[in-house]
N, C-alpha and C positions, 0 to 999 in steps of 0.2 A: 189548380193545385201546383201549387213552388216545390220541386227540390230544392235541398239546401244546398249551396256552394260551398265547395272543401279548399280553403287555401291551399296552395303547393307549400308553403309556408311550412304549417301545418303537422304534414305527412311525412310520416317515418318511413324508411325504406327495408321492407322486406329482404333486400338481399344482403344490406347491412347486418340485419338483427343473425340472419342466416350465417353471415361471417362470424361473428362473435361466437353465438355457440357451437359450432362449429371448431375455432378455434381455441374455447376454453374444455370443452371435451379431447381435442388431440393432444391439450399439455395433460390432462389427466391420463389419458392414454397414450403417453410418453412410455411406460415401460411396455408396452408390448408394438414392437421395433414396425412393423407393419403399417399396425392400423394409425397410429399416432399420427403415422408419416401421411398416409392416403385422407386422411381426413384434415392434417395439415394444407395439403397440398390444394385441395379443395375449397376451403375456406379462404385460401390465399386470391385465388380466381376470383372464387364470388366475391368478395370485399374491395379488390379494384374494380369490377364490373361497378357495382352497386355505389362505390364511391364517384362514378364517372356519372351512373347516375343522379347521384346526388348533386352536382355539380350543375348537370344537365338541366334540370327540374326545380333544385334551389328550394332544396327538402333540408330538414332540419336533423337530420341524422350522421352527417360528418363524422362527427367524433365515433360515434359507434362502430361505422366502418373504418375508421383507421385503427380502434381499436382489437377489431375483429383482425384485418391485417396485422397486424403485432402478434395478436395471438397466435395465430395460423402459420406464423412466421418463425 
């Protein structure tokens, strides 16, 4: 019995998609001065990580984490 093989290709990045919303929740939660910021801030992190991973890996989620960073940002 074969596993099947997952191209790195492929594979989306978790901490990408985690940047994004992440980031489109803190501009939602832009009016309350706090949380908008702390979840900004957060999503800023995870979206370079996950973009370096992507990078790393040579996963197909690029744009999502630079999107996420945008947001976040």
């Amino acid at each position: 019995m074969s596993s099947p093989e997952i191209s790195n290709g492929s594979v989306t990045n978790g901490k990408a998609n985690a940047s994004l919303i992440l980031g489109v929740i803190s501009i939602v939660l832009a009016i309350v001065p706090l949380g908008g910021m702390i979840l900004g801030i957060i999503g800023l992190i995870i979206g370079v990580i996950g973009l370096r991973e992507v990078k790393g890996l040579k996963q197909r989620s690029r744009k999502i984490a630079l999107s996420g960073i945008v947001c976040s940002s």
